[in-house]
C-alpha positions in Angstrom: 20.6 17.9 -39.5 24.4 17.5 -40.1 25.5 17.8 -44.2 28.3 17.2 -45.6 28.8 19.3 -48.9 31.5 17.9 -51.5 32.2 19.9 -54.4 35.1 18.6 -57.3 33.1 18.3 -60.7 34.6 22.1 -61.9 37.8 24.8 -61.1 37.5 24.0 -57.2 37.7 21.5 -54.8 35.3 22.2 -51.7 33.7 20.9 -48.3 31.7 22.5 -45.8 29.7 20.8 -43.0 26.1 22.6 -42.8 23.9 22.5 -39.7 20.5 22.9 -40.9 18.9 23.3 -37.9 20.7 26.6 -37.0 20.7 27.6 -40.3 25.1 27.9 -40.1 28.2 26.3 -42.4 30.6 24.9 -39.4 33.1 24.3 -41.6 34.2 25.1 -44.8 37.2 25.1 -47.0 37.6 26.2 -50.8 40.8 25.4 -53.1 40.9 26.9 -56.7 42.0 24.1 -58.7 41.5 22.9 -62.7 43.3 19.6 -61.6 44.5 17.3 -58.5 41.0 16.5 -57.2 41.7 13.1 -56.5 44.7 13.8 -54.2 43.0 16.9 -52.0 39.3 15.9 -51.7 39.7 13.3 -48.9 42.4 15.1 -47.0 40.2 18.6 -47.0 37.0 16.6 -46.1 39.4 15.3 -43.0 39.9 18.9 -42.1 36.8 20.1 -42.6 35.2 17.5 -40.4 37.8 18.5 -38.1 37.0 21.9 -37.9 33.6 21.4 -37.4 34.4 18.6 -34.5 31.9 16.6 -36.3 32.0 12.8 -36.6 30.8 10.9 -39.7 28.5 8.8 -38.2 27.0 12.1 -36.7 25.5 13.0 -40.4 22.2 13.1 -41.6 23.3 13.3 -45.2 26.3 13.9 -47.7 25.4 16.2 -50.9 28.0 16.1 -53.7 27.8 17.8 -57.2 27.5 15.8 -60.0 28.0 17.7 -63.0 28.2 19.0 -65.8 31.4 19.9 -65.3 35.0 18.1 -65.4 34.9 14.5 -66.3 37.4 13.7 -64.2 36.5 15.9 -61.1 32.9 15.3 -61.1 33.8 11.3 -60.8 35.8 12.0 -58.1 33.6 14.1 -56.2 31.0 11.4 -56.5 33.1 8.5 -55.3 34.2 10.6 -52.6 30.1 11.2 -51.6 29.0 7.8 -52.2 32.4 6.0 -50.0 31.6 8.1 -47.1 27.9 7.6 -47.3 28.3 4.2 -47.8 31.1 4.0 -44.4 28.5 6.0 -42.3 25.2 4.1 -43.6 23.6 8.1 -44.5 22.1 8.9 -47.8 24.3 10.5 -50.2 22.3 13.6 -52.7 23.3 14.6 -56.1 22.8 17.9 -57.1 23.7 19.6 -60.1 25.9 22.1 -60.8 24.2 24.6 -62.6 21.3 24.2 -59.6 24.2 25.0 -57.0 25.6 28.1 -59.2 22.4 29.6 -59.6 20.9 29.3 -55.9 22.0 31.9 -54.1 20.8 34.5 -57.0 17.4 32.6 -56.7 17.1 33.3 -52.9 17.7 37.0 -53.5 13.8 36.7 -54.8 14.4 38.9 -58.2 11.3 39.0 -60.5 14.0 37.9 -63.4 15.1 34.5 -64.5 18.4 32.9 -63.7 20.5 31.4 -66.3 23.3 29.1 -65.0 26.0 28.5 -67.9 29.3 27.0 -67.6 32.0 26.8 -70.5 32.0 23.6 -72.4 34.5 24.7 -74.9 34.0 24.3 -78.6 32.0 27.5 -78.4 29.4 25.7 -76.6 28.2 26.5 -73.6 26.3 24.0 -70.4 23.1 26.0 -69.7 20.6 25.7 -67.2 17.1 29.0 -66.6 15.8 28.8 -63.8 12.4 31.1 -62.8 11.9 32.8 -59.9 11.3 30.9 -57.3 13.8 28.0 -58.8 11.4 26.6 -61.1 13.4 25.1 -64.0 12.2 26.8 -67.3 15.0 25.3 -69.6 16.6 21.8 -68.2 20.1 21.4 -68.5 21.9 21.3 -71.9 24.6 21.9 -73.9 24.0 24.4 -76.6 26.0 26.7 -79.0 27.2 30.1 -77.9 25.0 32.2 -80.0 21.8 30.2 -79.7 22.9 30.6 -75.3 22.9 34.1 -75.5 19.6 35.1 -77.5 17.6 32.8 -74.8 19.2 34.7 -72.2 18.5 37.9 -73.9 15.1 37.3 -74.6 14.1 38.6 -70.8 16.2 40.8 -68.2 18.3 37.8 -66.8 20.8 37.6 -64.4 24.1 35.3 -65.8 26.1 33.1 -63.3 28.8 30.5 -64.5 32.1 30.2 -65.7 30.8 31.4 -69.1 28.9 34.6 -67.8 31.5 36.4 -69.9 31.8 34.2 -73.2 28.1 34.9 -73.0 28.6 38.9 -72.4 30.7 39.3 -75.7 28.3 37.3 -77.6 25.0 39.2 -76.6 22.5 39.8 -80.1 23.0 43.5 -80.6 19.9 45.6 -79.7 19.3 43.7 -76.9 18.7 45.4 -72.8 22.2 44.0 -71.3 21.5 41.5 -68.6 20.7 42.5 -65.6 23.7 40.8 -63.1 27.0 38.8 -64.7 28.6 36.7 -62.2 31.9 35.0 -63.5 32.3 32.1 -61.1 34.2 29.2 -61.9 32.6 27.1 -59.2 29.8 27.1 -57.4 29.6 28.3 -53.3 29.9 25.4 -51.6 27.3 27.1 -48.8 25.0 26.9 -51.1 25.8 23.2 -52.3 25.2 22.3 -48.7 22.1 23.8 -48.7 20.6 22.3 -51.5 21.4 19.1 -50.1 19.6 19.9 -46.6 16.2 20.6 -48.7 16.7 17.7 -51.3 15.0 14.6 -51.1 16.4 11.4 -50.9 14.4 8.6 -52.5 16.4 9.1 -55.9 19.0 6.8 -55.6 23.0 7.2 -55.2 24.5 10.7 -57.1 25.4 9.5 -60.6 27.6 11.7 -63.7 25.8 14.3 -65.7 27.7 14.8 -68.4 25.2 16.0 -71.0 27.8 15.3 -74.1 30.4 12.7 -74.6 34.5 13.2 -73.0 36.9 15.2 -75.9 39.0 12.4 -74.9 39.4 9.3 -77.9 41.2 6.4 -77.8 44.4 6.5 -80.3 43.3 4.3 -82.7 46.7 3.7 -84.2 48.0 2.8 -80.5 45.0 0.2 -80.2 46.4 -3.8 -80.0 45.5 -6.0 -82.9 42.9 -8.9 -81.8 44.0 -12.1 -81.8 
């Protein structure tokens, strides 16, 4: 089977084209971005497919990311998934990011749990542990800092995410140092393509998860009176 891996929801905007039956990416391109999602996700999709010489009706899937991550990115990541799915009449998969940051540390088969945190500002971090084996042992959240770090402390974990550090600095003192930090702002998109080749499909389109409300607020003074 033929997947096509979209990635937009955090500081990159990815594609890759997985064939699942010889286990290979195709195709894949990466671009470290924090903004301009909407103008590069279709045109590297185009050259992705290009690279790989693979038409869209030629897919058994489309796997996109759906968050938490960038309000903005992870809606257009998913529009992206759903349009082409929608054009080529395949089933589009959502997976989340903390799933996709984490997999590859879960494959290594580590006795030690996996904990998947991204930076949601405010001193708050998106956190997602994971068992060995990918069973989830806490589902995806947004908690403070502190309280991040003394669940991840409480075993020899290894840290992925954009907050691997914030969670570092903030470790309780007396505590055995985790056992791996890896600072990634995004997740592999090898691995997003993978997730989607194993994923089932009888959940329905990708949809946002945000987890906590947009910073964003309307300017109340700048609102219009009623009339």
């Amino acid at each position: 089977m033929l997947v096509l891996a979209i990635d937009c929801a955090l500081d990159a905007c990815s594609a890759a084209v997985l064939d699942s039956a010889a286990g290979a990416i195709v195709a894949s391109q990466s671009r470290i971005m924090a903004r301009g999602h909407a103008e590069a996700v279709m045109p590297l999709v185009a050259r992705v497919m290009d690279e790989a010489a693979v038409e869209f009706s030629a897919l058994g899937r489309v796997a996109v990311t759906v968050g938490p991550g960038s309000f903005t990115g992870l809606r257009v990541g998913i529009a992206a998934a759903r349009g082409i799915a929608l054009a080529a009449g395949k089933p589009a998969i959502g997976l989340t990011t903390l799933a996709s940051l984490a997999a590859p540390h879960i494959a290594e088969g580590d006795s030690g749990p996996v904990v998947a945190v991204i930076d949601a500002r405010h001193d708050q971090v998106y956190m997602q542990v994971f068992a060995p084996g990918g069973r989830t042992l806490l589902a995806p959240r947004v908690v403070p800092l502190r309280e991040a770090a003394r669940a991840a402390a409480s075993a020899p974990a290894r840290i992925v995410g954009s907050a691997a550090n914030l969670l570092l600095r903030s470790w309780p003192k007396g505590e055995p140092p985790p056992a791996l930090v890896d600072q990634r702002g995004a997740p592999d998109i090898a691995w997003v393509a993978r997730l989607g080749a194993l994923a089932g499909t009888s959940e329905g389109p990708p949809q946002p998860l945000y987890l906590r409300s947009p910073d964003a607020r309307p300017q109340e003074a700048a609102r219009l009176p009623r009339r």
